[in-house]
KOLGU-4560 file (N, C-alpha, C; in nm, 3 decimals, padded with zeros to 5 digits):
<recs>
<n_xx: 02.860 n_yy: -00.630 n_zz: 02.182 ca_xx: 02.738 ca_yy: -00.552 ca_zz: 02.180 c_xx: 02.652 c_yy: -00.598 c_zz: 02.062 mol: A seq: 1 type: UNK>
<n_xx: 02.538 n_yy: -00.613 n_zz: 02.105 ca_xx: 02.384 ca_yy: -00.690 ca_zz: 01.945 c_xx: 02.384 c_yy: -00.572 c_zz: 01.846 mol: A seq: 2 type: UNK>
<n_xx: 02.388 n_yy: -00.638 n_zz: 01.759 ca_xx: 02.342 ca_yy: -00.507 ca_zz: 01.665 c_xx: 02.247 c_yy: -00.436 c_zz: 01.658 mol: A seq: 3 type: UNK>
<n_xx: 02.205 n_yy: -00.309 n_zz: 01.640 ca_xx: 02.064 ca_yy: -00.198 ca_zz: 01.707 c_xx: 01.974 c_yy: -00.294 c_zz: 01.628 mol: A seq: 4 type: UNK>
<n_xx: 01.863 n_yy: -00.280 n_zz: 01.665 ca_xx: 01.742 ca_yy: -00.303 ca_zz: 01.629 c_xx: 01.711 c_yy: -00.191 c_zz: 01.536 mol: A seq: 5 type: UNK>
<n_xx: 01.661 n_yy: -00.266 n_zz: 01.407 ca_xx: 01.673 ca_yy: -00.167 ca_zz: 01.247 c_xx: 01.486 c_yy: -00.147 c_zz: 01.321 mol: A seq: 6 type: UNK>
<n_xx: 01.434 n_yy: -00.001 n_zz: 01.226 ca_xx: 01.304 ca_yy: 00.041 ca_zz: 01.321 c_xx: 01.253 c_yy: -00.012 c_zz: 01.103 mol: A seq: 7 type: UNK>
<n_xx: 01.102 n_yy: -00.006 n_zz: 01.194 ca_xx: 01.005 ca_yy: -00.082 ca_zz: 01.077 c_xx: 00.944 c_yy: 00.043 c_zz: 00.991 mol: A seq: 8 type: UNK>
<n_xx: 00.923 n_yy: 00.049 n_zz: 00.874 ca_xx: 00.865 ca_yy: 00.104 ca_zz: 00.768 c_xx: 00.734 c_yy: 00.041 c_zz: 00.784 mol: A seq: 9 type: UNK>
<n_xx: 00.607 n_yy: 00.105 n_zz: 00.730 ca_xx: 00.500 ca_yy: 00.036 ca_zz: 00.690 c_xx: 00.410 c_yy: 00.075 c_zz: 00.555 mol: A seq: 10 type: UNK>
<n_xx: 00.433 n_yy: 00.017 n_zz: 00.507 ca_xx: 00.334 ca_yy: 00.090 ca_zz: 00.357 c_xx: 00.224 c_yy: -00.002 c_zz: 00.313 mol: A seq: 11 type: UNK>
<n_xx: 00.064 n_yy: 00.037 n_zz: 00.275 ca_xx: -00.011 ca_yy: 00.017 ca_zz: 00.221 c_xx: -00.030 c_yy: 00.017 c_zz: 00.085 mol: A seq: 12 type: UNK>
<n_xx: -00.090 n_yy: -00.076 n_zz: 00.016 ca_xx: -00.129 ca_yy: -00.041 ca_zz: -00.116 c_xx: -00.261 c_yy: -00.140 c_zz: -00.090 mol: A seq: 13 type: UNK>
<n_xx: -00.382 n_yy: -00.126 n_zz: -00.241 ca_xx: -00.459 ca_yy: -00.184 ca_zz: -00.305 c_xx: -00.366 c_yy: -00.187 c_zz: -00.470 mol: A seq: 14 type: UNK>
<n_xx: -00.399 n_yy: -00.320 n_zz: -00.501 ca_xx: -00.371 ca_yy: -00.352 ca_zz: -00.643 c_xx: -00.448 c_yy: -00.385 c_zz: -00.731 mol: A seq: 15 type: UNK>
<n_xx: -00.435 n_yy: -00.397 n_zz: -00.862 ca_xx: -00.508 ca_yy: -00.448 ca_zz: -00.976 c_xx: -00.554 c_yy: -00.636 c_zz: -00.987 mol: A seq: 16 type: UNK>
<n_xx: -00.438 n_yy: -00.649 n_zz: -00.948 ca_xx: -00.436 ca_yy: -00.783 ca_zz: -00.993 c_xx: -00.335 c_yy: -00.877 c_zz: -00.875 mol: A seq: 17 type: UNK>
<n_xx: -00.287 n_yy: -00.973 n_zz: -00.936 ca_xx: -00.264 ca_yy: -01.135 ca_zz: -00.834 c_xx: -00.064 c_yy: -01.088 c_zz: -00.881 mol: A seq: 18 type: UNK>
<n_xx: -00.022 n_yy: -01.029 n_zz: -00.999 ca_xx: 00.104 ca_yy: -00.992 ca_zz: -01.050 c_xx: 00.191 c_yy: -00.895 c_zz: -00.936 mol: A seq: 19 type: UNK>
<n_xx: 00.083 n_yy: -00.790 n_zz: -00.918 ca_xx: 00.130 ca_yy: -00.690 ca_zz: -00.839 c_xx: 00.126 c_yy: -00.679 c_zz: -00.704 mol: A seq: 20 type: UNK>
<n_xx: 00.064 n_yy: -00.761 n_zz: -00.656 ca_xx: 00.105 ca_yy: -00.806 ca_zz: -00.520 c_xx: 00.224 c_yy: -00.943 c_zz: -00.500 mol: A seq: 21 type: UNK>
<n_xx: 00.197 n_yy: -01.003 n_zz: -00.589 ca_xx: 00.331 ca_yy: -01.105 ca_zz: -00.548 c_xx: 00.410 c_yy: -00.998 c_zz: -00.605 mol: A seq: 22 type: UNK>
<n_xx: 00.467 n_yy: -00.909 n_zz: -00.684 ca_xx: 00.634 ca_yy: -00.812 ca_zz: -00.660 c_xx: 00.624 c_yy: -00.745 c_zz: -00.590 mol: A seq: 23 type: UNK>
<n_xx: 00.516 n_yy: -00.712 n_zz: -00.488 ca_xx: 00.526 ca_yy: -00.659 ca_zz: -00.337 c_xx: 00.540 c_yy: -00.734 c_zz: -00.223 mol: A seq: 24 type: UNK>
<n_xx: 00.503 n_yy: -00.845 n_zz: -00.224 ca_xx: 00.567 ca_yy: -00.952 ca_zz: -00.130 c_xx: 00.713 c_yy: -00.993 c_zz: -00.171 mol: A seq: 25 type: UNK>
<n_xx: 00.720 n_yy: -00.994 n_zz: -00.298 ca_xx: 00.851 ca_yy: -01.006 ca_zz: -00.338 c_xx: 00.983 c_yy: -00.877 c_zz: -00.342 mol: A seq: 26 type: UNK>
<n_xx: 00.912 n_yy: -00.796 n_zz: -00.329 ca_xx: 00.982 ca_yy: -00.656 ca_zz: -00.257 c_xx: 01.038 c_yy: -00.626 c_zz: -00.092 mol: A seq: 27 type: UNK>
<n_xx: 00.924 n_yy: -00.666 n_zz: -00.007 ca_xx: 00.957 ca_yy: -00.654 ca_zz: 00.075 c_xx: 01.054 c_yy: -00.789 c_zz: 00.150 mol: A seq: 28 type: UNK>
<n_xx: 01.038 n_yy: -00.886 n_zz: 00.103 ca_xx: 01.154 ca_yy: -01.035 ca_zz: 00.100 c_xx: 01.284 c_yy: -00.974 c_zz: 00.083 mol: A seq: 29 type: UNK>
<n_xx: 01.281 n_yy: -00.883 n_zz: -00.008 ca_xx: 01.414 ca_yy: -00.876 ca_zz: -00.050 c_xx: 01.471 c_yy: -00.754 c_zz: 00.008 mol: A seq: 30 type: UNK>
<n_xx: 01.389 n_yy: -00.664 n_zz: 00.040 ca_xx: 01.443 ca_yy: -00.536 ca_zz: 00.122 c_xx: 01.483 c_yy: -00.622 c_zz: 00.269 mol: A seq: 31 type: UNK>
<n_xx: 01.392 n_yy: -00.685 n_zz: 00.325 ca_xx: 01.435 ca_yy: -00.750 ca_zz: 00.460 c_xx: 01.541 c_yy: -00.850 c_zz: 00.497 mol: A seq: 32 type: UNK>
<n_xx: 01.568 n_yy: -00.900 n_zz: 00.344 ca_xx: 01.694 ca_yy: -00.974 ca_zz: 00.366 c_xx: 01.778 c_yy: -00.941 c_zz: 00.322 mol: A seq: 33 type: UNK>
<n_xx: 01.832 n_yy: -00.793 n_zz: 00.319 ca_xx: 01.946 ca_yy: -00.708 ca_zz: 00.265 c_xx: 02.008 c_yy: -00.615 c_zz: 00.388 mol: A seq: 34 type: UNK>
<n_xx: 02.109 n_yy: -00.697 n_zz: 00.455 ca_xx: 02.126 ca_yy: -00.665 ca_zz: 00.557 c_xx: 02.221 c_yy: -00.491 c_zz: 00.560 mol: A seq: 35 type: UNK>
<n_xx: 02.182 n_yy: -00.427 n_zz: 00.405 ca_xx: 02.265 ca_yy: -00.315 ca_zz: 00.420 c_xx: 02.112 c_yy: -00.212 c_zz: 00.434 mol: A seq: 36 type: UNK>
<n_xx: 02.055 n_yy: -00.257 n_zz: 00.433 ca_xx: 01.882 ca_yy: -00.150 ca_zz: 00.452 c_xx: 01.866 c_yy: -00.095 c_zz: 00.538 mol: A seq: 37 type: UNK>
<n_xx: 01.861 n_yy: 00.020 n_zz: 00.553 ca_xx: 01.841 ca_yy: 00.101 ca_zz: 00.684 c_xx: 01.766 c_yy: 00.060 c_zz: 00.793 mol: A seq: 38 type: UNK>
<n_xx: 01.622 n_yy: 00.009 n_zz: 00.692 ca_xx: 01.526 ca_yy: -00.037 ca_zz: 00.776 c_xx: 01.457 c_yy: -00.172 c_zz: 00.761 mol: A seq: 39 type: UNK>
<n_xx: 01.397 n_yy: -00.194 n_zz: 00.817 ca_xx: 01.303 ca_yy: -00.353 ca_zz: 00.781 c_xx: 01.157 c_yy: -00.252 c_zz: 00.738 mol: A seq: 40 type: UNK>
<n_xx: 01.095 n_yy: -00.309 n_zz: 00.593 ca_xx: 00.943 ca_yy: -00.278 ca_zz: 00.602 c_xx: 00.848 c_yy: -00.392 c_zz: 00.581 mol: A seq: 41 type: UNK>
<n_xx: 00.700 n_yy: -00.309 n_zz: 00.617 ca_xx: 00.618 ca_yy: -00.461 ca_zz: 00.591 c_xx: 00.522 c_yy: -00.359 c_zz: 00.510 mol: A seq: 42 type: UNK>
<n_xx: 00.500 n_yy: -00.461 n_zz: 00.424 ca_xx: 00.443 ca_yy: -00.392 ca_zz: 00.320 c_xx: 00.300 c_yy: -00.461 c_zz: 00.276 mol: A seq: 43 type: UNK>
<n_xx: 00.167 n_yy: -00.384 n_zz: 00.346 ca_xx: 00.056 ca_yy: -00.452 ca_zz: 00.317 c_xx: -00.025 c_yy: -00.478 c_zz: 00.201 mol: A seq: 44 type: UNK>
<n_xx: -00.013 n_yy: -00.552 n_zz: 00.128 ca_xx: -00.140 ca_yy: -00.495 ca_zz: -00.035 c_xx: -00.223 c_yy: -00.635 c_zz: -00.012 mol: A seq: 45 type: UNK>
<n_xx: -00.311 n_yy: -00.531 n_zz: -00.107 ca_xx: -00.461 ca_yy: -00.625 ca_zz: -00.101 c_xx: -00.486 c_yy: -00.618 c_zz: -00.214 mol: A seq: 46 type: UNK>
<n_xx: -00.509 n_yy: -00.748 n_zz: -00.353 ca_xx: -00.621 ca_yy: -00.728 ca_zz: -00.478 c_xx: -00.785 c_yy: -00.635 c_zz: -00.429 mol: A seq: 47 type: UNK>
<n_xx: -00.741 n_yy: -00.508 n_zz: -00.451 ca_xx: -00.912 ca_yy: -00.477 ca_zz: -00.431 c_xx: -00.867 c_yy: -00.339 c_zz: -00.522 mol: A seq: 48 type: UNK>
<n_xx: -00.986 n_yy: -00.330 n_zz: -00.617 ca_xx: -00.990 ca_yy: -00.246 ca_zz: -00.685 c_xx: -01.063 c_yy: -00.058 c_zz: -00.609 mol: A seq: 49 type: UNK>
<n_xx: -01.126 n_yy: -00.106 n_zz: -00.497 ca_xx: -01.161 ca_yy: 00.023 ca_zz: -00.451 c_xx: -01.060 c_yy: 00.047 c_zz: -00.298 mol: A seq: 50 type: UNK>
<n_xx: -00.956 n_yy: 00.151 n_zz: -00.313 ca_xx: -00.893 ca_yy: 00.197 ca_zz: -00.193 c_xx: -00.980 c_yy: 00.197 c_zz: -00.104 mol: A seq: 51 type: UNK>
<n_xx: -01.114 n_yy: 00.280 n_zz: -00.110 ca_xx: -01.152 ca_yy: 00.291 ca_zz: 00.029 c_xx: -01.205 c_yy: 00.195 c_zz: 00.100 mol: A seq: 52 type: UNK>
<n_xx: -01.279 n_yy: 00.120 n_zz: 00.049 ca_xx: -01.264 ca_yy: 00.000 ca_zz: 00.104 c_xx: -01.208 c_yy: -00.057 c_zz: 00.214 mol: A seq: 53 type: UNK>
<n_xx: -01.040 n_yy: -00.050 n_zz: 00.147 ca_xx: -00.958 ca_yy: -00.133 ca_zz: 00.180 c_xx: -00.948 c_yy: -00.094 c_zz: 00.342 mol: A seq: 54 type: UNK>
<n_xx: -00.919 n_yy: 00.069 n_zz: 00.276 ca_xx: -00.911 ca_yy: 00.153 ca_zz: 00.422 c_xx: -01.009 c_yy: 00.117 c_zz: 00.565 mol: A seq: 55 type: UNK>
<n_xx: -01.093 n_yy: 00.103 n_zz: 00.516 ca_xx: -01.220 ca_yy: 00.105 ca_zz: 00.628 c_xx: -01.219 c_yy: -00.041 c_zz: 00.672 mol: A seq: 56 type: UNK>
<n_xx: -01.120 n_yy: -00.129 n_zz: 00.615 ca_xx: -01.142 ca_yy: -00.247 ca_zz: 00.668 c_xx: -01.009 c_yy: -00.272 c_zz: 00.772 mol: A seq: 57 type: UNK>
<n_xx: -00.891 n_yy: -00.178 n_zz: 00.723 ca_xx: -00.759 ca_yy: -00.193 ca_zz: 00.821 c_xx: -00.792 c_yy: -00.121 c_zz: 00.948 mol: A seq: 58 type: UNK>
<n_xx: -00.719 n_yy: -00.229 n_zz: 01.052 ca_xx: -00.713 ca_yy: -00.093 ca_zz: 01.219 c_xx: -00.586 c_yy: -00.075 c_zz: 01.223 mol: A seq: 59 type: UNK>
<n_xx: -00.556 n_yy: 00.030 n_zz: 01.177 ca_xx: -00.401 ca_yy: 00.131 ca_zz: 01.186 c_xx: -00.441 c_yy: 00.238 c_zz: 01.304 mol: A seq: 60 type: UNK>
<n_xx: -00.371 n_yy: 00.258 n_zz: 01.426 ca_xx: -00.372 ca_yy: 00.362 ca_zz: 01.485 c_xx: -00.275 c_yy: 00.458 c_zz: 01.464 mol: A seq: 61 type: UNK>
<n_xx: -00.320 n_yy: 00.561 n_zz: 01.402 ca_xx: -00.272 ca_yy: 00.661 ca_zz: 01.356 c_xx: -00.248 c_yy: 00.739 c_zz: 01.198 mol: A seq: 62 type: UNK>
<n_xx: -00.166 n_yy: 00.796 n_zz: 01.136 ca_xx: -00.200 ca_yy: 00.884 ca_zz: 01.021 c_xx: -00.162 c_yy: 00.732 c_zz: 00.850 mol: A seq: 63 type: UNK>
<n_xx: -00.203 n_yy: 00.709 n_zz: 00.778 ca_xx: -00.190 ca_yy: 00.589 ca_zz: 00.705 c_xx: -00.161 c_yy: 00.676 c_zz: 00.589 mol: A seq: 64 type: UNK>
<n_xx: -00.114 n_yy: 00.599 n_zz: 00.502 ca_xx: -00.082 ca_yy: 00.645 ca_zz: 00.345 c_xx: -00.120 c_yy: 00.544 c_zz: 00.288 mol: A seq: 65 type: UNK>
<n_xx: -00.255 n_yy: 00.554 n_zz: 00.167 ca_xx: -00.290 ca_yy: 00.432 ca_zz: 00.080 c_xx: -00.222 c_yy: 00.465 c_zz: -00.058 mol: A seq: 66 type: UNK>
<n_xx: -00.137 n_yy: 00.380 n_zz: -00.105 ca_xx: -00.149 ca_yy: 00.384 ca_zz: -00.228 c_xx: -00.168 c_yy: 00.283 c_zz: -00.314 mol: A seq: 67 type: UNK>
<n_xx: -00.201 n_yy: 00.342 n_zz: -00.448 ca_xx: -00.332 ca_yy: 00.207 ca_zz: -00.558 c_xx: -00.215 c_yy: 00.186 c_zz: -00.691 mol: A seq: 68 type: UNK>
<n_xx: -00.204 n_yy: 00.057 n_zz: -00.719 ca_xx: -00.150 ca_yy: 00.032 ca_zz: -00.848 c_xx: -00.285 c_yy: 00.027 c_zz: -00.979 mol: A seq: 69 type: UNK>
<n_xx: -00.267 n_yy: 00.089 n_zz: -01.066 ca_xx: -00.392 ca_yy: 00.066 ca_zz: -01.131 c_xx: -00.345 c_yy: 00.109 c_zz: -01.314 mol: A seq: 70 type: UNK>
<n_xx: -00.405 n_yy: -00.003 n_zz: -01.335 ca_xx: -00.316 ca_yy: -00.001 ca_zz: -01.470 c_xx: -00.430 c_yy: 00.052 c_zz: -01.580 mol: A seq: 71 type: UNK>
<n_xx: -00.339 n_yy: 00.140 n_zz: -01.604 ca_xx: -00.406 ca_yy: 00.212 ca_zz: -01.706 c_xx: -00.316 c_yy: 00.206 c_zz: -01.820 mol: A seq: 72 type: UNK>
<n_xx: -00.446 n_yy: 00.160 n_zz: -01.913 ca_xx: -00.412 ca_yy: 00.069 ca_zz: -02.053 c_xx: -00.386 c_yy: 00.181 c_zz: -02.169 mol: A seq: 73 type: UNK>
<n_xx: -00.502 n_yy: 00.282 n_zz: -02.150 ca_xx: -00.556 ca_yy: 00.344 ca_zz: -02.236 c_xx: -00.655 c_yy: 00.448 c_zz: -02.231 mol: A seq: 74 type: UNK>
<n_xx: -00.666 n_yy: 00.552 n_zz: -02.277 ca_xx: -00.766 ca_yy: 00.663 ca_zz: -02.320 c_xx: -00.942 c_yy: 00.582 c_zz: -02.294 mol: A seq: 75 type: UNK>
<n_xx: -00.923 n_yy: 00.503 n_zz: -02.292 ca_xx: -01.073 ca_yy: 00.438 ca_zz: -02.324 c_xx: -01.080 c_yy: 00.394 c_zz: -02.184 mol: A seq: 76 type: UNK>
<n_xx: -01.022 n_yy: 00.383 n_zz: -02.047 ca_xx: -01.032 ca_yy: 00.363 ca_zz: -01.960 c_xx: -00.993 c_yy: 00.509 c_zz: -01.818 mol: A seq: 77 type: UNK>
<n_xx: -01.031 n_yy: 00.584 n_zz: -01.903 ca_xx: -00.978 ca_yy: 00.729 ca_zz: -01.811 c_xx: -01.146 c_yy: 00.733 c_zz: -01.701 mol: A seq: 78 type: UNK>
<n_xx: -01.241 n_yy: 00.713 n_zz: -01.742 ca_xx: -01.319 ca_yy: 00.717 ca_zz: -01.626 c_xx: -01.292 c_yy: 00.613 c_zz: -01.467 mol: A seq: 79 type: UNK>
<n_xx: -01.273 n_yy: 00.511 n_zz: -01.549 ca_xx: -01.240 ca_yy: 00.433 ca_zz: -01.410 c_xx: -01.136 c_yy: 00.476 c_zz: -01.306 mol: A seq: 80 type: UNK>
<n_xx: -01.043 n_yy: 00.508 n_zz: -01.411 ca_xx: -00.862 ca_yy: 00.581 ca_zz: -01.355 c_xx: -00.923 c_yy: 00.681 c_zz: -01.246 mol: A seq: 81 type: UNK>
<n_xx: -01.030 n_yy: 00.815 n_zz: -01.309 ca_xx: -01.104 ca_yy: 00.905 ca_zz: -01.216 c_xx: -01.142 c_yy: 00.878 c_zz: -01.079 mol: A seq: 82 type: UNK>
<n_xx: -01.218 n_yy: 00.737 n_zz: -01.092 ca_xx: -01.293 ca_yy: 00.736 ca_zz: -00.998 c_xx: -01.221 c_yy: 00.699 c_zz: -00.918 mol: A seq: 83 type: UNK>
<n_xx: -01.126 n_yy: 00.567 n_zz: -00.938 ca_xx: -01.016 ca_yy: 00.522 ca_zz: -00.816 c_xx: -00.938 c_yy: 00.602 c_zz: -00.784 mol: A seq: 84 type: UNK>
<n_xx: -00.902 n_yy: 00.759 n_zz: -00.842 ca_xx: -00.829 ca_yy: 00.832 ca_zz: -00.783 c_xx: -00.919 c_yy: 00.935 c_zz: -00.707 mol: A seq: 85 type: UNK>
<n_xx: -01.045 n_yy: 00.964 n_zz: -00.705 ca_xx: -01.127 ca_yy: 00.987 ca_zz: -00.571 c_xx: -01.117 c_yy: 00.910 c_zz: -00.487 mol: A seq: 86 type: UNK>
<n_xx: -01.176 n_yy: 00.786 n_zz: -00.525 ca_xx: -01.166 ca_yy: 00.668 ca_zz: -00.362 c_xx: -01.073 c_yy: 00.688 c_zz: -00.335 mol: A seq: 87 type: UNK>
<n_xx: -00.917 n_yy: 00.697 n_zz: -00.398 ca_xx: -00.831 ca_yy: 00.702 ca_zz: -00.348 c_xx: -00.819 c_yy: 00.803 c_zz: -00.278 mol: A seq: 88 type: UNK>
<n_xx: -00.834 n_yy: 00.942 n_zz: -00.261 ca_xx: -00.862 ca_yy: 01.090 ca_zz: -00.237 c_xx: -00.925 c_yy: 01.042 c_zz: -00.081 mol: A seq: 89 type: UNK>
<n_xx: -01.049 n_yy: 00.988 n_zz: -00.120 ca_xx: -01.136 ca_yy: 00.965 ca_zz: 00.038 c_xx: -01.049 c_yy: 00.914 c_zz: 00.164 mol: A seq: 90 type: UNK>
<n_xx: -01.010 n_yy: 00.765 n_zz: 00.094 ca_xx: -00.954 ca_yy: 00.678 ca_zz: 00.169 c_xx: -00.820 c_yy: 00.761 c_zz: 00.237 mol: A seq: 91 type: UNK>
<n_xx: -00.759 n_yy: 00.837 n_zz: 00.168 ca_xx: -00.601 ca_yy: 00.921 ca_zz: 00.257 c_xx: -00.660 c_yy: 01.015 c_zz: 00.330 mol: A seq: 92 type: UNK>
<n_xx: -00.849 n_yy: 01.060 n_zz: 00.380 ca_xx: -00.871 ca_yy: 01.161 ca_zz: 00.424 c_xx: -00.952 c_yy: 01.090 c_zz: 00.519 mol: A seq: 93 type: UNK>
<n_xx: -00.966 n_yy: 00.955 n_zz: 00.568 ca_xx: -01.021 ca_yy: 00.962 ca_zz: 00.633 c_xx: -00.988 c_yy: 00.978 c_zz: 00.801 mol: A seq: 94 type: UNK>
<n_xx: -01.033 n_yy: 00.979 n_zz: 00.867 ca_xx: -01.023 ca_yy: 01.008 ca_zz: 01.054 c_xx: -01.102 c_yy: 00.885 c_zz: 01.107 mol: A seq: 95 type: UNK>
<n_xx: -01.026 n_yy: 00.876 n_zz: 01.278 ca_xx: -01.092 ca_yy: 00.784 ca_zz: 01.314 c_xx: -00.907 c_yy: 00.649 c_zz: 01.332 mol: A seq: 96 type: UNK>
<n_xx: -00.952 n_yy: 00.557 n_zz: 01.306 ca_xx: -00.841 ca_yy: 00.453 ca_zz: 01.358 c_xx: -00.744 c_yy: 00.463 c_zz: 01.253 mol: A seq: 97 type: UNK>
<n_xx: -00.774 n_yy: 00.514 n_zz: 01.108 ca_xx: -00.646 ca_yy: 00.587 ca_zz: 01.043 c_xx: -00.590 c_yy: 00.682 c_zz: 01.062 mol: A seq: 98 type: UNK>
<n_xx: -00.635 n_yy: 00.780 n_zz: 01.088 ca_xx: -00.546 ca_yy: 00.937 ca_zz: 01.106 c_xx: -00.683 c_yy: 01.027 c_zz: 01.173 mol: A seq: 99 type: UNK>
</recs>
C-alpha cells in the first residue's frame, strides 16, 4: 500500500529584506524534506514592505492569513512599525478572491 498523501499547509508573508525570505525558502526546503512532518507547506513571501499590496496582487480563493516580518530597530522607527501594522490590519480584512 503507497504511503497517504501528506495534505499541504499554505502560508503568506511580506518581508523586509532579501535575508528573510531566503530563511523562508530555506524553511520550507527543510520542513518538506523531513519525512517525519505531518504535512508538506509552501510558503509564499515577497520583499515588499506594504502587506496590502501584496494582498491585492495574490489570487487565493478563499480566507488568507498575511503575515509581515518587519524589523524593528528602535523607538525612532515606531511610526513606520504603525503604519505596516494597519496595512497589515487591511490586507487580513479584505473580501473578494481572499476571503
Amino acid at each position: 500500500m503507497p504511503p497517504s498523501r501528506k495534505s499541504n499547509r499554505q502560508y503568506l508573508f511580506t518581508v523586509e529584506g532579501e535575508t528573510e525570505k531566503w530563511y523562508l525558502d530555506w524553511l520550507q526546503e527543510a520542513i518538506n524534506a523531513d519525512p517525519a512532518a505531518k504535512y508538506t507547506v509552501s510558503i509564499r513571501s515577497r520583499v515588499e514592505k506594504n502587506p496590502l499590496k501584496f494582498a491585492k496582487g495574490i489570487p487565493i480563493i478563499g480566507r488568507a492569513e498575511i503575515t509581515h516580518w518587519f524589523d524593528y530597530e528602535s523607538h525612532d522607527h515606531i511610526e513606520g512599525f504603525l503604519e505596516v501594522l494597519d496595512l497589515l490590519k487591511l490586507a487580513n480584512s479584505l473580501k473578494g478572491p481572499l476571503g
